[in-house]
N, C-alpha and C positions, 0 to 999 in steps of 0.2 A: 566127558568131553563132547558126545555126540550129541545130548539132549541140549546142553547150549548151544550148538550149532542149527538145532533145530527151531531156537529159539529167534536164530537172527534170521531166520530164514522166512520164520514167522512174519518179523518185522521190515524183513527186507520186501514179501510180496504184499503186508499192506500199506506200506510205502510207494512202491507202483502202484498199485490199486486205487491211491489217493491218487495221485498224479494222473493216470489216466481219468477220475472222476471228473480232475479239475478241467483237463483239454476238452471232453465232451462236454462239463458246462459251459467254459471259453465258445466254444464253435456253437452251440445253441443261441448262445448270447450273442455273438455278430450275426448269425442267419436273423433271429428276432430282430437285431439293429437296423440290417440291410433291410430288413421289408419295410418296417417302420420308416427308413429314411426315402426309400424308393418311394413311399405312397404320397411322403411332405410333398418328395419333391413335384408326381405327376400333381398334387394340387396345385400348388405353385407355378405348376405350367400350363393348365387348364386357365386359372385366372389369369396368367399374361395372356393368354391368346385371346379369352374374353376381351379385356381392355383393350388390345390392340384393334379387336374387329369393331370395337366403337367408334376407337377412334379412327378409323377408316372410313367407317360410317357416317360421322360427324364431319370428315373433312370434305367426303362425298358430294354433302348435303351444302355445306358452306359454298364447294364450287357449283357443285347445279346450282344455287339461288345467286351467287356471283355472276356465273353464264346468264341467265336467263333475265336478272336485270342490263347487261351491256346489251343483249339481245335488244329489249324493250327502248332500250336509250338509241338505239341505232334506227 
């Protein structure tokens, strides 16, 4: 009776063992996800602020050369 017992004991801690394998691959796998998704996202935020300062720039440039013709017409 005792060697069976020792048998499920066997099975019982590599059954934890698996379990625990799987949460430390689990949480590996979201730290990997998290950085991967943090990095999309600083791209995707570098390029809006790119676009934006053009279009700043652009709009800038449209009213200096708007100013500066009402200027001339006056």
């Amino acid at each position: 009776m005792n060697s069976n017992r020792k048998g499920f004991t066997l099975i019982e801690s590599l059954f934890a063992f698996s379990v625990f394998i799987s949460v430390i691959v689990l949480l590996v796998s979201l730290y990997t996800l998290n950085g991967k998704t943090r990095l999309r996202i600083e791209k995707e935020y570098q390029e809006y602020i790119s676009i934006q300062s053009n279009q700043e720039q652009k709009l800038n440039l449209e009213e200096g050369i708007e100013q500066c013709l009402k200027e001339a017409l006056h």
